[in-house]
Backbone as CSV, one residue per row, in Angstrom:
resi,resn,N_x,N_y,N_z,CA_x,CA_y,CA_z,C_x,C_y,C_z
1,UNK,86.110,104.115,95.787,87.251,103.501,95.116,87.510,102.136,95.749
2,UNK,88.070,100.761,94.857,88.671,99.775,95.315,89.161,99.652,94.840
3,UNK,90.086,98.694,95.419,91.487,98.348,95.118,91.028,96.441,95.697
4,UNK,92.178,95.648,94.715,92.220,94.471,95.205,93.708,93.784,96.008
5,UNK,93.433,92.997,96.767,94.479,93.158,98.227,94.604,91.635,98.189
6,UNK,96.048,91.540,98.221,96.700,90.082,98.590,97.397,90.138,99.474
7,UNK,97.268,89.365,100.608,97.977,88.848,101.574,98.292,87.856,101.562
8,UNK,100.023,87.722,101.505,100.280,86.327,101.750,101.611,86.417,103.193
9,UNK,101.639,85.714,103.862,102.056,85.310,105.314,103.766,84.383,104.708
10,UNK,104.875,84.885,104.721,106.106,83.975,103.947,106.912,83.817,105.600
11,UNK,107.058,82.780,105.762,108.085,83.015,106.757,107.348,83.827,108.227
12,UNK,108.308,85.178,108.755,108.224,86.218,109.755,107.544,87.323,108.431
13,UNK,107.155,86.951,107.807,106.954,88.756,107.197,105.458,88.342,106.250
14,UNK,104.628,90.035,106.409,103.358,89.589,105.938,103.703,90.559,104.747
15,UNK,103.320,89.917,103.238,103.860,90.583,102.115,102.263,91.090,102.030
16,UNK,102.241,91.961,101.566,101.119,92.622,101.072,100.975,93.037,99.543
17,UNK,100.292,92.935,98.709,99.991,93.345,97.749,98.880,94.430,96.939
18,UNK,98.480,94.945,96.334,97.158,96.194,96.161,97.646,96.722,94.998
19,UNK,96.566,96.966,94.268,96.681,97.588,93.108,94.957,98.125,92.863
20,UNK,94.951,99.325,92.394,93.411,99.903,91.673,93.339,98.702,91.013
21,UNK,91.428,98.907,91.354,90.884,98.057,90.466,91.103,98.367,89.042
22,UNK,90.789,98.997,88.500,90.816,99.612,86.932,92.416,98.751,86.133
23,UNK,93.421,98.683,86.918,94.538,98.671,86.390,94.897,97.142,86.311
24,UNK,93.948,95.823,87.015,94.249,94.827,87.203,94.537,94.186,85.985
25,UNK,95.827,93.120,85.346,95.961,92.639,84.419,96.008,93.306,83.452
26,UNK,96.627,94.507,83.400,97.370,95.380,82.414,98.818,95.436,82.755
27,UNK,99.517,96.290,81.461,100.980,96.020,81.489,101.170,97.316,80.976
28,UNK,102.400,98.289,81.706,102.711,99.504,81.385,104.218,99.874,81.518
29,UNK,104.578,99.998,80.442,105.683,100.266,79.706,106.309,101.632,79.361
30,UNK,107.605,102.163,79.426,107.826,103.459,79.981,109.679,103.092,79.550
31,UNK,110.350,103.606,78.553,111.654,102.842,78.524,112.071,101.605,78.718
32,UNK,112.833,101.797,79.542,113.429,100.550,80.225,112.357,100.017,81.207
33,UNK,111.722,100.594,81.832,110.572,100.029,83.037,109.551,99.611,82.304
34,UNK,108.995,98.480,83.307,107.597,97.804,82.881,107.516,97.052,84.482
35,UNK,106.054,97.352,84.428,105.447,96.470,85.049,103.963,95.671,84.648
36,UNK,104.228,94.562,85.027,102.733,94.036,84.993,101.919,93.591,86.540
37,UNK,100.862,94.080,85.936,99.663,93.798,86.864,99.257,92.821,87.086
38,UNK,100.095,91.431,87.480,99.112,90.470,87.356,98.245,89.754,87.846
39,UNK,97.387,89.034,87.963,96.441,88.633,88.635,96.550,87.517,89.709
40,UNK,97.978,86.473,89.318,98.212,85.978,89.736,99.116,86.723,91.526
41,UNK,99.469,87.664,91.249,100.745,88.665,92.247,99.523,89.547,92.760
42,UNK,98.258,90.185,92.438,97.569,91.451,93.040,96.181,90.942,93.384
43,UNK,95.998,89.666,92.851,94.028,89.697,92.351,93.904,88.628,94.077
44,UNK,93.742,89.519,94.867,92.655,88.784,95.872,91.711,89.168,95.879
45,UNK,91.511,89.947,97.342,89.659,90.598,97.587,89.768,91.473,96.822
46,UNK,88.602,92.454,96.555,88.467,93.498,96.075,87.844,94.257,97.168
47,UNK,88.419,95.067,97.745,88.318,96.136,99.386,87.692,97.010,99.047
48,UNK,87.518,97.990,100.070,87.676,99.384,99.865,89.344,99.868,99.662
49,UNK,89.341,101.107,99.289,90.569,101.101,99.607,90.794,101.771,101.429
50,UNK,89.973,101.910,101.863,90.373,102.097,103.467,91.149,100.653,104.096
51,UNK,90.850,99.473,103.263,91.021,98.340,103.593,92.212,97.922,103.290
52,UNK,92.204,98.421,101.915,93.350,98.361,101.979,94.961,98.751,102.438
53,UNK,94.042,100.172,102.803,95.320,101.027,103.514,95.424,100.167,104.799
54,UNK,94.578,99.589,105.405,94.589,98.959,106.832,95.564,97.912,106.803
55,UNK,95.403,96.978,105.420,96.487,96.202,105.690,97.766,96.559,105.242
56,UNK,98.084,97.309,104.235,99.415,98.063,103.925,100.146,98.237,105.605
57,UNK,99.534,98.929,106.428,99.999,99.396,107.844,100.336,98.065,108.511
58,UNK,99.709,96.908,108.327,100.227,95.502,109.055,101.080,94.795,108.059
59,UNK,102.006,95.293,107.066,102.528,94.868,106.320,103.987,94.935,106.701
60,UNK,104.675,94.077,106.155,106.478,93.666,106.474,107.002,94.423,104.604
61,UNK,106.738,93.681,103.913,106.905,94.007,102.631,105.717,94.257,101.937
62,UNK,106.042,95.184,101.258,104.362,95.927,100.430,104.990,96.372,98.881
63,UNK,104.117,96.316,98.257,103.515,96.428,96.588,102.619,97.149,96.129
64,UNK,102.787,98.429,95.720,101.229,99.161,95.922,101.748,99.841,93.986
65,UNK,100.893,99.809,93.346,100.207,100.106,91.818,98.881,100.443,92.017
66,UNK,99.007,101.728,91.615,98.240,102.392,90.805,97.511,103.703,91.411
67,UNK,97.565,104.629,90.790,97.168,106.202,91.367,96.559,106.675,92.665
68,UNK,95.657,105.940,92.706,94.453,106.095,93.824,95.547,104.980,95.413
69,UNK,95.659,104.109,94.915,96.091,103.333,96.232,97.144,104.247,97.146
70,UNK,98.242,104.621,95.618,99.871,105.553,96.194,99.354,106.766,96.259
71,UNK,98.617,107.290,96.375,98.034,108.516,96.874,97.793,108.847,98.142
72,UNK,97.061,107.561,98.157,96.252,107.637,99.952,97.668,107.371,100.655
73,UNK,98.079,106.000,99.815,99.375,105.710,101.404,100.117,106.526,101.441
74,UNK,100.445,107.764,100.609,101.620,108.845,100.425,100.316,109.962,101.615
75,UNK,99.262,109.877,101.615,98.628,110.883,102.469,98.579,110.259,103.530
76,UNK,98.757,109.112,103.931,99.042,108.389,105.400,100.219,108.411,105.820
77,UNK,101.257,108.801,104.941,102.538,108.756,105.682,103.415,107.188,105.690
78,UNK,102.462,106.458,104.834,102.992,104.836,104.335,104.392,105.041,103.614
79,UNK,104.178,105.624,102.450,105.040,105.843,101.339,105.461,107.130,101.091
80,UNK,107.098,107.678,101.093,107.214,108.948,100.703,106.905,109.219,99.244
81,UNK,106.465,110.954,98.723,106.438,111.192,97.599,107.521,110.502,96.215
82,UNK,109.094,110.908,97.634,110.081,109.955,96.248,110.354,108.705,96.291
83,UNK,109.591,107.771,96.836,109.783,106.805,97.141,109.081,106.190,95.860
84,UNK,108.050,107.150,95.082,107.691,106.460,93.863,108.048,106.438,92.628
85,UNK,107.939,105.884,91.841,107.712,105.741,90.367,106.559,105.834,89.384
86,UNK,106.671,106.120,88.155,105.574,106.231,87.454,106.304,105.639,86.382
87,UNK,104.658,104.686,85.646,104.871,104.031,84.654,104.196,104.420,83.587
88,UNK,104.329,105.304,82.805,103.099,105.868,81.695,102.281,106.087,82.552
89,UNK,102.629,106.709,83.558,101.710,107.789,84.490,100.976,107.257,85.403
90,UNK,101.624,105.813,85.722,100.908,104.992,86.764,101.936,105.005,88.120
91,UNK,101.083,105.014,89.303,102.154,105.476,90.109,103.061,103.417,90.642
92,UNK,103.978,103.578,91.051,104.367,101.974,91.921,105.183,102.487,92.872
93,UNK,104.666,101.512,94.034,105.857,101.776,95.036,106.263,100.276,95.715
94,UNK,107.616,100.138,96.135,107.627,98.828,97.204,107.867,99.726,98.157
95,UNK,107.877,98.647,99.515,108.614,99.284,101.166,108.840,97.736,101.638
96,UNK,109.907,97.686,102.016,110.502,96.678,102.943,110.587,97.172,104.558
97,UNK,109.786,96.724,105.468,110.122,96.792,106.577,111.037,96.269,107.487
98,UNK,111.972,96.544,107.800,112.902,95.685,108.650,113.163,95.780,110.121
């Protein structure tokens, strides 16, 4: 599995970004919720996702879309189970570290 991983450095805090590959530059809609995938906000490297979990863990603020990514970090202990959302069955999570 990969996932593609943005790091960007703002200030004191390293924002992190990741989303499954499969899901990049799609848009999923669910009521009132939507998110988009966009390329401009998710599309850096394309990792493993071990890689990506690596940088999620050196992250201040994090962004994680899509099944496979919020899986692993919910099996690392990154993200709690209710800490997520689903979008037409796609998982999203943020975490702010403070």
């Amino acid at each position: 599995m990969r996932v593609y991983l943005h790091v960007r450095r703002v200030n004191n805090e390293i924002m992190v970004a990741v989303c499954d590959e499969e899901i990049l530059g799609k848009t999923f809609r669910e009521g009132k919720l939507k998110i988009e995938v966009k390329k401009e906000f998710y599309c850096g490297e394309l990792v493993s996702i071990e890689e990506g979990i690596a940088a999620i863990k050196q992250g201040t603020i994090i962004n994680i879309v899509g099944n496979n990514i919020v899986s692993q970090a919910i099996i690392e202990g990154l993200i709690p189970p209710q800490g997520i959302i689903k979008i037409e069955g796609v998982a999203h999570a943020q975490k702010v570290i403070m």
